[in-house]
LOBA-771043 format. One record per residue (C-alpha): x, y negated, z negated; residue number from 1. Coordinates in Angstrom, 1 decimal. Example, Ala and Ser with C-alpha at 12.3 -4.5 7.8 and 13.67 -1.06 7.14 Angstrom:
! LOBA-771043
{{12.3, 4.5, -7.8}, 1},
{{13.7, 1.1, -7.1}, 2},
***
This chain:
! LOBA-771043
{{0.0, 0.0, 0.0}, 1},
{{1.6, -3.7, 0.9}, 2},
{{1.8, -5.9, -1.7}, 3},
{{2.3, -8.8, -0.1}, 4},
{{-1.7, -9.0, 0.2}, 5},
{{-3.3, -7.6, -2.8}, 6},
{{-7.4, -7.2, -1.9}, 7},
{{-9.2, -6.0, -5.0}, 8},
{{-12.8, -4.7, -4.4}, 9},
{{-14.9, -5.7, -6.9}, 10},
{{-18.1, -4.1, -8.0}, 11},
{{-19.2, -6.1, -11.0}, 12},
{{-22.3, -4.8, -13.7}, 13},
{{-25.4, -5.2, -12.8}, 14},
{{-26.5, -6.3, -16.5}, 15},
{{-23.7, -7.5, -19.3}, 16},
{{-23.5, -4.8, -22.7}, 17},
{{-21.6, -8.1, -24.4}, 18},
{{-24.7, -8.7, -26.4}, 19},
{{-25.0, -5.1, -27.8}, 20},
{{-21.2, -6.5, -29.8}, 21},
{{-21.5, -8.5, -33.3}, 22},
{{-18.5, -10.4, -33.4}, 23},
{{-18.9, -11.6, -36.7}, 24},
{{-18.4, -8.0, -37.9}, 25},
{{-15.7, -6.7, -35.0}, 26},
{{-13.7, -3.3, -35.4}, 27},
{{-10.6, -3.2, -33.8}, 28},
{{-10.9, -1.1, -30.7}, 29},
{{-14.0, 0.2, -30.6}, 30},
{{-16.2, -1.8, -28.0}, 31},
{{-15.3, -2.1, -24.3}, 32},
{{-15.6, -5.2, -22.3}, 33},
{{-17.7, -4.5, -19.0}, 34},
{{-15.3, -3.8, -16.3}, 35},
{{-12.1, -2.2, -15.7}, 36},
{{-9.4, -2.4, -13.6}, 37},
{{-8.4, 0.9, -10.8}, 38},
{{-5.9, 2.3, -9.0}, 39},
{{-4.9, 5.6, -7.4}, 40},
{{-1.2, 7.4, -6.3}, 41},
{{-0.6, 9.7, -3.6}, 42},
{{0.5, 10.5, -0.7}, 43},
{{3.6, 8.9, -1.8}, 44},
{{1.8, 5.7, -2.2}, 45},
{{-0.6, 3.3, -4.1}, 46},
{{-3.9, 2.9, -3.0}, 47},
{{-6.8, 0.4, -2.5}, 48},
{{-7.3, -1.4, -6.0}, 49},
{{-10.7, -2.1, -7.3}, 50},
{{-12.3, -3.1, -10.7}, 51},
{{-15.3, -1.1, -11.2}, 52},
{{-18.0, -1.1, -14.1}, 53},
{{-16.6, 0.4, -17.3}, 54},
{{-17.5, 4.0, -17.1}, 55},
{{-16.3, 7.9, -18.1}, 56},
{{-13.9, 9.0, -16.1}, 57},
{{-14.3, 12.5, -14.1}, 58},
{{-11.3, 15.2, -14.4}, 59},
{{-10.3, 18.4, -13.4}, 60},
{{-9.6, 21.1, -16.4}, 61},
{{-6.1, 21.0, -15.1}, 62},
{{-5.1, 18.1, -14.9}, 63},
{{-1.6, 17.4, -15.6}, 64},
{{-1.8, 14.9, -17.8}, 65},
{{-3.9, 16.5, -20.7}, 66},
{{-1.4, 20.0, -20.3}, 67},
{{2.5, 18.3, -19.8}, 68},
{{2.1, 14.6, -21.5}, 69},
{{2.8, 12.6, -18.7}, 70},
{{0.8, 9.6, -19.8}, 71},
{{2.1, 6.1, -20.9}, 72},
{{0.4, 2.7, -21.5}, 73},
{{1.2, -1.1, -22.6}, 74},
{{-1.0, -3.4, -25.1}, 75},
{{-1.0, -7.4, -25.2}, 76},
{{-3.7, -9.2, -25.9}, 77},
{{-5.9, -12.1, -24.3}, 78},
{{-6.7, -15.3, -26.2}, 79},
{{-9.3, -18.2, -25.3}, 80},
{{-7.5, -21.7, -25.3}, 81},
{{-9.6, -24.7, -27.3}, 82},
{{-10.2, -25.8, -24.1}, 83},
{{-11.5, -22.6, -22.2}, 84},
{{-8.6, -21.7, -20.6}, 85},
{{-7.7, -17.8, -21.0}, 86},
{{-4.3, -17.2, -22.0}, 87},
{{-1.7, -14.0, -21.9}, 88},
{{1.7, -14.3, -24.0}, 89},
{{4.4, -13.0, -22.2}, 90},
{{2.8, -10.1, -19.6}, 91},
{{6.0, -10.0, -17.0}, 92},
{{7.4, -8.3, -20.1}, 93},
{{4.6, -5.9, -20.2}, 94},
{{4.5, -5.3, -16.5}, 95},
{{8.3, -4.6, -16.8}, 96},
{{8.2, -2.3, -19.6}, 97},
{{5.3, 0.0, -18.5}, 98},
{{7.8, 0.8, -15.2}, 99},
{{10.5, 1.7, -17.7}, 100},
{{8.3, 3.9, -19.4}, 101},
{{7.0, 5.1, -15.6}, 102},
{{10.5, 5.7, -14.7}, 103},
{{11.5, 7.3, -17.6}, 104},
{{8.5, 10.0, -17.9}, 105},
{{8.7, 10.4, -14.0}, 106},
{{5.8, 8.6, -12.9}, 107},
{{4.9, 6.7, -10.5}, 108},
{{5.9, 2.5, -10.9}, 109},
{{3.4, 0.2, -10.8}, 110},
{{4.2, -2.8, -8.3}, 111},
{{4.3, -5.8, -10.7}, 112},
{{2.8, -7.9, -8.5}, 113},
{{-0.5, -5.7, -8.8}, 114},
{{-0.1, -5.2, -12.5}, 115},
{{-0.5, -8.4, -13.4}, 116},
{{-3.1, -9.9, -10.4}, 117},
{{-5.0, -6.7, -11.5}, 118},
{{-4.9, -7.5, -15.2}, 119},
{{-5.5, -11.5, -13.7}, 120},
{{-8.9, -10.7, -11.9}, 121},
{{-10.1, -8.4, -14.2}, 122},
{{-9.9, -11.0, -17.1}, 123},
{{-11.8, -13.4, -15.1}, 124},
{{-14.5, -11.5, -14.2}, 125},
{{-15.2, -10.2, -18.0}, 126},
{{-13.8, -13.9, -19.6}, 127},
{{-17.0, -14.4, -21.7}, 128},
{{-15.9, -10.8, -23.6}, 129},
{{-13.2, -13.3, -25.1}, 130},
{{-13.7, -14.5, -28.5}, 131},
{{-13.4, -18.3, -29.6}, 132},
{{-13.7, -17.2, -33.4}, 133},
{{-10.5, -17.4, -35.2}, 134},
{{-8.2, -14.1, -35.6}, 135},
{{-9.8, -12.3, -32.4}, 136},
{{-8.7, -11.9, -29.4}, 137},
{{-9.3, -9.4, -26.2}, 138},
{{-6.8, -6.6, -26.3}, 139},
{{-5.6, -5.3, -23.0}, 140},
{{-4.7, -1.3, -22.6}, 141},
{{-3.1, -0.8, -19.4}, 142},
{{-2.3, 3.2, -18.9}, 143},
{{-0.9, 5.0, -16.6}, 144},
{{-1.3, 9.2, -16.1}, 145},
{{-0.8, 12.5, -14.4}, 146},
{{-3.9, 13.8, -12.0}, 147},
{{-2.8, 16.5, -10.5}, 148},
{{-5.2, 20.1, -10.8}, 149},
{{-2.0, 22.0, -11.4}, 150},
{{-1.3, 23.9, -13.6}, 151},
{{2.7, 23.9, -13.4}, 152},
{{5.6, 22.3, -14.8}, 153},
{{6.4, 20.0, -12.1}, 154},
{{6.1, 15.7, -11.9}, 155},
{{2.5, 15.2, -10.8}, 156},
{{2.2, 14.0, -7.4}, 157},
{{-1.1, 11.7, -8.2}, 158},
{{-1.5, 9.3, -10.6}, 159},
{{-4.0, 6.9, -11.9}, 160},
{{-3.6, 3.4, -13.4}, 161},
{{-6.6, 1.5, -15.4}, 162},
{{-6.8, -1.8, -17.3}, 163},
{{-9.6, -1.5, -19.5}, 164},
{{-10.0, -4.6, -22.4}, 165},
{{-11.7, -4.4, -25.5}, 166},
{{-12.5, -7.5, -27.9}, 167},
{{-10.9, -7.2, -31.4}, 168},
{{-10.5, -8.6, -34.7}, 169},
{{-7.4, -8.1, -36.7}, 170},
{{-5.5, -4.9, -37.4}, 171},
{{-3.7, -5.4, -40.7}, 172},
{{-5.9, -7.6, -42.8}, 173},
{{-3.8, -7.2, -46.4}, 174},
{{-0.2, -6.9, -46.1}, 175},
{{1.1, -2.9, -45.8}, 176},
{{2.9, -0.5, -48.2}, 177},
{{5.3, 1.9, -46.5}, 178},
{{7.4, 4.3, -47.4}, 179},
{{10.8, 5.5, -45.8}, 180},
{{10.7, 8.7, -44.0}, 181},
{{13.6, 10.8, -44.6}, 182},
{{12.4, 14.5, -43.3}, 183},
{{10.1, 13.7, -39.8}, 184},
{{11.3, 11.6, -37.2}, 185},
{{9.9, 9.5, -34.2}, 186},
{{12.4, 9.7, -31.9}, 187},
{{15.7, 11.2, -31.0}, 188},
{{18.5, 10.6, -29.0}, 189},
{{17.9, 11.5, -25.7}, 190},
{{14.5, 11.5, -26.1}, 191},
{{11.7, 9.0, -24.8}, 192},
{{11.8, 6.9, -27.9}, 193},
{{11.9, 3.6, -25.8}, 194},
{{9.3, 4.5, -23.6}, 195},
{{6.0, 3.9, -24.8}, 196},
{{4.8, 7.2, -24.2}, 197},
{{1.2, 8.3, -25.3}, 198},
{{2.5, 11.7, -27.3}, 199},
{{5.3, 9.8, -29.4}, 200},
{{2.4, 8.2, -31.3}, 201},
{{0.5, 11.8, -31.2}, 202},
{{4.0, 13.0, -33.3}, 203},
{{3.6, 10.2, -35.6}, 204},
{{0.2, 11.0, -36.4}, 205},
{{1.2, 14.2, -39.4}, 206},
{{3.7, 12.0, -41.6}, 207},
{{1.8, 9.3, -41.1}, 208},
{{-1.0, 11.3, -42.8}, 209},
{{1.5, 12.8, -45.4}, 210},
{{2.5, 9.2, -46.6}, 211},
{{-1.2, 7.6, -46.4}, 212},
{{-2.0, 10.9, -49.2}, 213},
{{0.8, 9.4, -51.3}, 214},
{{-0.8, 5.7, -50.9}, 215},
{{1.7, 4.2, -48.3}, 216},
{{-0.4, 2.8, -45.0}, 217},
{{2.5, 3.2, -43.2}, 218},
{{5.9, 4.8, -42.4}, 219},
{{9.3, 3.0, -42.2}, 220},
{{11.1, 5.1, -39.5}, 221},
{{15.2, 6.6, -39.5}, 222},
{{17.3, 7.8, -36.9}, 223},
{{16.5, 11.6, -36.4}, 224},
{{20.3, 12.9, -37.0}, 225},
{{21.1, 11.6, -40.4}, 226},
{{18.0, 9.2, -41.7}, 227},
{{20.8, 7.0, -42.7}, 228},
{{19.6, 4.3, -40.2}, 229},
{{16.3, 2.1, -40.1}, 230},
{{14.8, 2.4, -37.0}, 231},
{{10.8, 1.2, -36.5}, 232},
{{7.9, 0.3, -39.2}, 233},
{{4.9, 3.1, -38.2}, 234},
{{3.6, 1.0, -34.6}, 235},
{{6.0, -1.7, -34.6}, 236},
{{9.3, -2.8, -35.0}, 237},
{{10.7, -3.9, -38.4}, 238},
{{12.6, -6.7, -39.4}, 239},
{{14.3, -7.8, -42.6}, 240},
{{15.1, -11.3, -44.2}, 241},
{{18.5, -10.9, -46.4}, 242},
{{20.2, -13.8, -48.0}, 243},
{{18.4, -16.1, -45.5}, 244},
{{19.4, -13.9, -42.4}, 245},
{{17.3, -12.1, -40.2}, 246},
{{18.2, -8.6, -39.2}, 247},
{{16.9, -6.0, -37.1}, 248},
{{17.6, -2.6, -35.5}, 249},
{{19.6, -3.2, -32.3}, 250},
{{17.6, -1.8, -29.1}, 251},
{{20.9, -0.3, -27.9}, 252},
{{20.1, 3.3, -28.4}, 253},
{{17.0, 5.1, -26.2}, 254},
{{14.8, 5.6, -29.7}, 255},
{{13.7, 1.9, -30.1}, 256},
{{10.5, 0.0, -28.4}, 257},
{{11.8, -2.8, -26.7}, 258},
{{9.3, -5.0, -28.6}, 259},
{{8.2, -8.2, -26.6}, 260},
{{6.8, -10.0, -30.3}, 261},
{{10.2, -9.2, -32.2}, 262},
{{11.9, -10.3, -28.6}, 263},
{{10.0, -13.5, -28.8}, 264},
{{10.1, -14.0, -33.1}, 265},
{{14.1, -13.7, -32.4}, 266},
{{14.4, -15.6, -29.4}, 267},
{{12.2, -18.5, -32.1}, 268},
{{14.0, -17.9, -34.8}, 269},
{{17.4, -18.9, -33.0}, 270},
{{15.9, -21.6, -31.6}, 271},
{{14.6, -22.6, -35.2}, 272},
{{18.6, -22.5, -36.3}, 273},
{{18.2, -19.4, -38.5}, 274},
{{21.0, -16.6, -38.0}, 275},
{{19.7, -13.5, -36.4}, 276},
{{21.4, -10.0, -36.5}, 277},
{{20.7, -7.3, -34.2}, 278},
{{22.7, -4.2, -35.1}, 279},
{{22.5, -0.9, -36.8}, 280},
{{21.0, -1.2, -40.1}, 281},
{{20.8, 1.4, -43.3}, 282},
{{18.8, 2.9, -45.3}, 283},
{{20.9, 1.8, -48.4}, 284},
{{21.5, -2.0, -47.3}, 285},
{{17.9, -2.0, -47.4}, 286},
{{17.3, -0.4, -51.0}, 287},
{{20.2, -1.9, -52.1}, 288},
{{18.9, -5.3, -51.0}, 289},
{{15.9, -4.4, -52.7}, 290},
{{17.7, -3.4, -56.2}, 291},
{{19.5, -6.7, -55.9}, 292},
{{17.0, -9.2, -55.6}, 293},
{{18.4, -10.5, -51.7}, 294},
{{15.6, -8.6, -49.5}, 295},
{{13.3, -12.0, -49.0}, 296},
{{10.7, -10.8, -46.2}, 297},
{{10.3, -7.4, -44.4}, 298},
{{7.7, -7.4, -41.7}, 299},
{{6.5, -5.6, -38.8}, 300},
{{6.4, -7.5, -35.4}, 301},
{{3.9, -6.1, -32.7}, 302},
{{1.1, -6.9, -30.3}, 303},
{{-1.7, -5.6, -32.6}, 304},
{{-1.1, -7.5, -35.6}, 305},
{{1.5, -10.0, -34.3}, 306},
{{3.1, -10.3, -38.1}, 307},
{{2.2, -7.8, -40.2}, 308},
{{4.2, -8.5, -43.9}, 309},
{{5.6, -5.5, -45.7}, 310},
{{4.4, -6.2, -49.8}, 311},
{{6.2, -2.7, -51.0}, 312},
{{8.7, -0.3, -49.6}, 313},
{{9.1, 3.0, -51.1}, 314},
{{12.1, 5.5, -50.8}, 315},
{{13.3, 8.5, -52.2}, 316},
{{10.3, 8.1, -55.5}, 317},
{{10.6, 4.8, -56.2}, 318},
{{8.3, 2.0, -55.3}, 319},
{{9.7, -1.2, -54.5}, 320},
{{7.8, -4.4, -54.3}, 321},
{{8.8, -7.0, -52.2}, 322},
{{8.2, -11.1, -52.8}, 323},
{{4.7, -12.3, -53.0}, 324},
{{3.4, -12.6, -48.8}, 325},
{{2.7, -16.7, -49.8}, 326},
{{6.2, -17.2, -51.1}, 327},
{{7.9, -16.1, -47.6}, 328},
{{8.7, -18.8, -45.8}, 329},
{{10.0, -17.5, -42.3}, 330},
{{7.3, -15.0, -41.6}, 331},
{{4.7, -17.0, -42.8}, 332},
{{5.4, -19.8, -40.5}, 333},
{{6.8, -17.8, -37.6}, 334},
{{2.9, -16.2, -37.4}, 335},
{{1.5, -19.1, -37.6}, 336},
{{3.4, -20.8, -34.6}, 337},
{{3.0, -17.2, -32.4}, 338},
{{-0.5, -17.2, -33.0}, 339},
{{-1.1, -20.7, -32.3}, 340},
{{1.2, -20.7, -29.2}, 341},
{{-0.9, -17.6, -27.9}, 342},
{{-4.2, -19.9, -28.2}, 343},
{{-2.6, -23.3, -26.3}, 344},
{{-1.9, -25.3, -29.4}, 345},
{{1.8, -25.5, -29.0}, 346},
{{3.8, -26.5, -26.0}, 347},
{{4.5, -24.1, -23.9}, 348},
{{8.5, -24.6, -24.0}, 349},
{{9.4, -21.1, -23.3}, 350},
{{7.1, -20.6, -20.6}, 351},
{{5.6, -17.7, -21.9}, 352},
{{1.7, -18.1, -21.4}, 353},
{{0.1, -16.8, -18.4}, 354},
{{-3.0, -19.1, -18.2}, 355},
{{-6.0, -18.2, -15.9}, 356},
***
């Protein structure tokens, strides 16, 4: 398919469900907006795009996808400026990131180009889907998976891509407990940790479980050899404030997201004149830290939740609890100036906002 020209067809709903959704009580992820986004591979190629009325999909028992796991997907988020205009932080890094995860898994790319005029179009059409109430947004799940009916070890030779949106309130409301996971592991060397691959969340899904018994919401991740190293926070990446410098888990090695809100909270923070360090960081800098008085903030950075602050970390029995969320400067103002950037109220200095 050329993609100089990109042609959608459109079929659009004959009737709107966005009435059957209370937005002053809104779950996260669990009402569709009324359209989504298409796209078939084969033959070698990509064919004819359309955005079609939100519906069940059809698929073979063999399908590839549901028996060999090739299957990846992206999530940003779409906010409504104060003066109507939609807005998308950052989705070139999306777009780029989903083919690395393509490329990675053996699937098919998706051209850019289409990624985002598809993502563009389909926004438009279903724009009243996003919310003006403060803390929501429209979250955007662009996936990508395996259709052949074959039942054999092999890269599929078809594919399908969708964009499908679904209007959300927040994901973390309180701040999280975690604990530090010392016997499971997300991701291995070698592996497809960096690739944001549907069955490394699937593998998550048991310690995760295990910890949320023991009281924890969430896990802090280590490397898979040793557990000597910090690598994510449960869905996110994870970065510490201590003695007034940010540090984080270099994305060096293949078993950490490249995360596009800790790219951009470090890219702000530098810019802000605070020291950032990207490196390999331990297990016991971080307890130690904690024992010592010099761990200030710990926080989660993704799309979901944007900031999500860490109030207690828990390793090896004992609980640690972290400064009071209020008395954290960085992370305190660092979500408020993301957030408000995402809905228009800031200048848009780095050029990150895709507006529509």
């Amino acid at each position: 398919m050329a993609t100089d020209t990109i042609n959608i067809k459109i079929t659009k709903v004959l009737q709107s469900r966005i009435s059957d959704v209370d937005f002053d009580n809104l779950p996260f992820g669990k009402h569709f907006s009324d359209h989504m986004f298409e796209m078939d591979y084969f033959d070698g190629q990509w064919h004819e795009p359309t955005i079609v009325p939100f519906a069940h999909l059809e698929l073979h028992p063999a399908t590839s996808a549901l028996h060999y796991g090739q299957s990846i997907f992206e999530g940003l988020k779409a906010q409504r400026g104060d003066n109507g205009e939609i807005l998308v932080f950052r989705p070139d890094m999306n777009a780029k990131r989903f083919n690395e995860s393509a490329q990675r898994m053996c699937m098919a790319e998706v051209p850019e180009e289409i990624f985002l005029e598809g993502l563009k179009q389909l926004l438009d059409i279903d724009r009243e889907w996003i919310s003006t109430k403060e803390g929501q947004s429209l979250y955007i799940r662009p996936l990508l998976f395996a259709t052949d009916d074959y039942v054999g070890i092999r890269p599929s030779e078809r594919y399908k891509f969708i964009i499908i949106t679904s209007p959300v309130g927040a994901y973390y409301s309180d701040p999280v407990p975690v604990k530090i996971e010392t016997h499971y592991t997300r991701a291995a060397e070698g592996g497809v940790g960096q690739a944001k691959v549907a069955g490394n969340y699937a593998a998550s899904l048991y310690p995760a479980k295990l910890a949320q018994e023991e009281g924890y919401r969430q896990l802090i991740w280590t490397d898979a050899k040793t557990h000597e190293y910090i690598e994510e926070a449960g869905t996110m990446n994870v970065i510490f404030m201590i003695n007034d410098t940010l540090i984080t888990p270099d994305e060096g090695k293949d078993t950490i997201l490249k995360g596009i809100t800790k790219r951009s909270v470090l890219e702000i923070a530098k810019d802000w004149g605070y020291k950032v360090e990207e490196r390999r960081v331990t297990v016991e800098e971080i307890v130690n830290a904690m024992k010592e008085g010099t761990l200030q903030e710990a926080f989660g950075a993704g799309t979901a939740a944007t900031i999500a602050p860490i109030s207690l970390i828990a390793y090896d029995g004992v609980d640690y609890t972290l400064p009071p969320v209020e008395e954290r400067e960085f992370s305190n103002k660092v979500k408020e100036y993301i957030n408000s950037y995402k809905k228009g109220r800031e200048e848009d200095k780095y050029n990150w906002l895709m507006k529509i």
